[in-house]
TORZA-372084 format. One record per residue (C-alpha): x, y, z. Coordinates in steps of 0.001 Angstrom, whole numbers, plus 500000, padded with zeros to 6 digits. Layout:
N
XYZ...
***
This chain:
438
500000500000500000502816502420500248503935502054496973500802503084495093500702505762497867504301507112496947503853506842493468500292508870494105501964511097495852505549511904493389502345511977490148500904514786491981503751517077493112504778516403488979501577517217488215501862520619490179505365521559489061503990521006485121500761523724485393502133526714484164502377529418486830499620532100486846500164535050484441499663538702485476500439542001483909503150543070485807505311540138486147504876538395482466503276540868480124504834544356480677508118543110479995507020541932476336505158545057476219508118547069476618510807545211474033508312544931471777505396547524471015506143550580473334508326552193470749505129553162469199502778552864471869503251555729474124501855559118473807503280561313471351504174558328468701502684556389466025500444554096467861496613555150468112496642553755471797499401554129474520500528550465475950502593551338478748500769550594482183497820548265483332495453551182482744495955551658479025496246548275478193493498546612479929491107547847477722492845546244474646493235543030475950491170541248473769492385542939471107495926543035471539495563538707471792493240538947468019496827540810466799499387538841467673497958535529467186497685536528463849500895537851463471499770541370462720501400542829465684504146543878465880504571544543461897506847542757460477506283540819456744509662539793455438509928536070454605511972533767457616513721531686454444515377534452453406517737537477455196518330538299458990517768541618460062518619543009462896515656545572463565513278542487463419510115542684465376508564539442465827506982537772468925508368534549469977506381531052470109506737531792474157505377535510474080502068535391471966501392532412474478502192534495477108500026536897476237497128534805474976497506533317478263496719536550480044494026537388478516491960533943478547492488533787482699490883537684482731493854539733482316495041540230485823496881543040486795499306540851489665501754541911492052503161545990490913506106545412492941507284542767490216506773545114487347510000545954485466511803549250485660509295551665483149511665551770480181513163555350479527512647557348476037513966560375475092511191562844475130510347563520471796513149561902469805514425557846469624517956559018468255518433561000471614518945564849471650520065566262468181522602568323467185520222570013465046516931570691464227515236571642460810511743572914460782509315574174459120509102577709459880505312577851460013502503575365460422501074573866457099497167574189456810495683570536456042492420571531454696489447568771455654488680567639452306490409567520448427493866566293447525496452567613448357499128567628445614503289566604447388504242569992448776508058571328448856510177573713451171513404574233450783515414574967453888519013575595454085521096574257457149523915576626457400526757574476457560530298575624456763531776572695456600531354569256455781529710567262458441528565563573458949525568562266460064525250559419462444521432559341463053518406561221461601514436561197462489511518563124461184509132564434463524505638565269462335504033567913463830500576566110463051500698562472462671497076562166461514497591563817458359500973563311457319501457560434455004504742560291454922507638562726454711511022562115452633513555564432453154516630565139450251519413567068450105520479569152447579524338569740447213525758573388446862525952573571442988522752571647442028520196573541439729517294571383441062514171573825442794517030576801442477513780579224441491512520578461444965511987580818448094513666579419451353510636578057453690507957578564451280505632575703450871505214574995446956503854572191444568506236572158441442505473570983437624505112567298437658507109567616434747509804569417435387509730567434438704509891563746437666513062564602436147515206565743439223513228564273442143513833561658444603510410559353443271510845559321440148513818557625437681516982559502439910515835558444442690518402558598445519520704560025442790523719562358442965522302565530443889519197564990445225520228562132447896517918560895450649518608562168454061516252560206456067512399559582455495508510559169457932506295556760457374503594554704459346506453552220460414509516553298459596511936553580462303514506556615462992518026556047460553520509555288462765524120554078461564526730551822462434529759552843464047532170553443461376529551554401458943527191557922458452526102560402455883527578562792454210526375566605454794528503568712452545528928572704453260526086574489451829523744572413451152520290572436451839517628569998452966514129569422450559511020568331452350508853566332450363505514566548452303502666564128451407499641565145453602496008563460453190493232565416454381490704562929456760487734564926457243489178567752459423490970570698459190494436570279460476497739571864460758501399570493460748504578571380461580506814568656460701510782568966461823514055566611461782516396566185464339520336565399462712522842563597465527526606564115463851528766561717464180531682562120466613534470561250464007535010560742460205533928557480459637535492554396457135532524554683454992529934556533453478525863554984453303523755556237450434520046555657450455519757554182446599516660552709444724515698550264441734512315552116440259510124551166437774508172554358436447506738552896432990504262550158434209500744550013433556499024547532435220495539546726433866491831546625435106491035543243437321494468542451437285495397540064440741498693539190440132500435541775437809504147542040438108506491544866437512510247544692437827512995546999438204517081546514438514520187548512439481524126547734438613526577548718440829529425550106439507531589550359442383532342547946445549529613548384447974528103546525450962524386546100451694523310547589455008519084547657453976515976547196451939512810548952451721510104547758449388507153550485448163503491550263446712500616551770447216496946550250448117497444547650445642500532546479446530500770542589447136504458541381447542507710542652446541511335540712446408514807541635446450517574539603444318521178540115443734523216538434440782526594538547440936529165539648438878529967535662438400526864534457437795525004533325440912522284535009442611520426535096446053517369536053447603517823539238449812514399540249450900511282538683450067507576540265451613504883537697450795502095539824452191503119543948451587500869545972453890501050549353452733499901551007455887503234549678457591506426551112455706509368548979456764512965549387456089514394545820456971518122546236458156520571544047457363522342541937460831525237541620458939525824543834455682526177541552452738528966542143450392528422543640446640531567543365444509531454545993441550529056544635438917526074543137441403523026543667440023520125544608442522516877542694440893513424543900442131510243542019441689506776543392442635503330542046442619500072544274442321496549543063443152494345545650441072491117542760441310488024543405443034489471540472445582491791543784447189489536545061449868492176548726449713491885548672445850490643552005444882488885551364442242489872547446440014487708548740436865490649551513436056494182550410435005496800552269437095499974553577436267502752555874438084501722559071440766502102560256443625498452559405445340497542556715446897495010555266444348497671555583441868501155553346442248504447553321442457507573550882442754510370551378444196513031549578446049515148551610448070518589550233449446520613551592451163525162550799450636527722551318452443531371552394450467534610554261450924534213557134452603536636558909449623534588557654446789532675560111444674529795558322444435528867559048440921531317555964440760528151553826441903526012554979438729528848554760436697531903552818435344535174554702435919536287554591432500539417553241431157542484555689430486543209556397426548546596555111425498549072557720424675549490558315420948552140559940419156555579561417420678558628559049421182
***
């Protein structure tokens, strides 16, 4: 009789050590909370809802369980199979248990006292306090209704000499109406927007546009280089150690504003913060792109593809990717063939969600000899089957709006700090042999 009464016995305390402890708030699901979502859910940021203590989140239980079961939250849509990056935001197997956990036993609040340490943010800025600040000099009126064609301002920043960047972050004054900002820079010397007033808000000639700016053909080109962009999504720029952007004396900084009225009248007063680096560094990053401008893509179409490609003409290495659609975007990949022959998959988003703009940072930069080939491969869903399509009974082809399209696969390289990088558009070439003379 002891036996079976041992054995009862060592079943039970097993039993007991197996159930899963009981999950609260403070001790299992703040924690999460903060490495994962608070970035953008805390007052002031991108989020619609602050997540940082019982009392905001509480209400969202439910809610928050619904996203991350399915994967929605945080965003984050490249492809496992293919790349690591390191600004990855995905919930472990562990954490959306966690969490669903939580929420099925009631959501319970627990003990405070086991609550971590709130985490600390820099009031008003993720890059920390910048070196300088570049605003707009007046608020932009966002009218309630209409479109609003992209609107320009030219602002210089006064530097004498040439200066690196090591981080960069655009700060919309009003999140609700600004669709995203991109913000270029535009070397002493360049003729593009010379006619312009400094701080005047302006909508140029498409035409005369689409030939110099950053969305169009050029894009990221010599002269009219991206800085650092704001999007639902995108995170601040912030570069290695050893690597930064170039400011060069006298030039100026071009806000490319992209506002979309919602039913209100609004006004906006977008600015950038700039961090400089501390010392020269070993190499140079340029935001680049691979854009295709010509496509038209027809009525009912659900799978229509559109590619786009960009040589390298100079030794680079691969720091990040950033695929962009509009609302009929579906998927988008990212290929490189080598100079030899062989090819890899860099990037590939199966399921493109244009409300979340993502640049996907390389963990390790990836090595392009002179001669890689960046191949770009996007997918539109103009069908009736696209819940965001506009309107599937109209072919679409190239614009700025959001019921029109774009493509464009922006990448950002790393390179020798003392290389002109016209060398990246083009072949250095050859020297002509002498003729004539002894």
């Amino acid at each position: 009789m002891k036996i079976p009464l041992l054995l009862a016995l060592l079943a039970s305390t097993a039993g007991a050590a197996m159930k899963p402890a009981r999950v609260t708030f403070y001790k299992d699901v703040l924690p999460i909370l903060q490495k994962n979502c608070q970035e953008c859910h805390r007052a002031g940021e991108a989020a619609p809802m602050a997540l940082t203590t019982y009392e905001e989140v509480r209400p969202w239980a439910k809610a928050i369980k619904v996203s991350v079961l399915a994967k929605k939250m945080p965003p984050w849509f490249a492809d496992p199979a293919y790349g690591k990056f390191h600004n990855e935001r995905v919930l472990n197997p562990d954490e959306i248990a966690t969490i669903a956990t939580w929420v099925d036993k009631g959501s319970p609040a627990g003990d405070k006292r086991e609550a971590p340490p709130m985490r600390q943010w820099t009031e008003g800025w993720s890059i920390g306090k910048p070196d300088l600040v570049v605003e707009m000099p007046k608020p932009f009126a966002v009218p309630a209704s209409g479109t609003i064609e992209y609107t320009y301002l030219v602002l210089p920043l006064h530097l004498k000499r040439d200066t690196w960047v090591q981080a960069a972050e655009v700060r919309p004054g009003d999140r609700a109406v600004v669709h995203h900002v991109i913000a270029f820079l535009r070397e002493p010397g360049s003729q593009w927007m010379r006619d312009v007033e400094y701080g005047v808000p302006f909508v140029p000639d498409k035409r005369a546009r689409n030939s110099r700016n950053g969305g169009a053909s050029e894009a990221g080109g010599p002269g009219s280089e991206l800085l650092v962009g704001y999007a639902p999504g995108l995170q601040a720029q912030i570069f290695r150690s050893g690597t930064a952007k170039l400011l060069k004396a006298g030039t100026d900084v071009v806000f490319q504003m992209h506002y979309t009225a919602n039913g209100k009248a609004a006004s906006d007063q977008t600015k950038i913060g700039i961090v400089f680096a501390k010392a020269p560094p070993k190499e140079r990053v340029m935001t680049m792109a691979a854009s295709n401008t010509k496509f038209v893509i027809p009525p009912g179409a659900s799978d229509h593809r559109v590619e786009s490609q960009f040589t390298l003409q100079a030794d680079t290495r691969l720091t990040g990717l950033m695929p962009h659609m509009h609302l009929r975007g579906k998927a988008f990949q990212y290929k490189a063939v080598y100079p030899g022959g062989e090819s890899e998959v860099l990037l590939n988003v199966p399921r493109y969600d244009f409300a979340w703009q993502l640049f996907y940072y390389l963990a390790e930069p990836k090595v392009f000899p002179k001669g890689t080939r960046i191949e770009c491969v996007a997918s539109f869903d103009n069908s009736a089957n696209n819940g965001f399509n506009p309107d599937p009974s109209k072919e679409v082809r190239w614009g700025d709006q959001s019921w029109e399209e774009m493509m464009i696969g922006w990448f950002d390289v790393a390179f020798d700090a003392s290389l002109n990088p016209v060398r990246l558009y083009r072949s250095e070439k050859p020297a002509k042999p002498a003729t004539g003379g002894e």
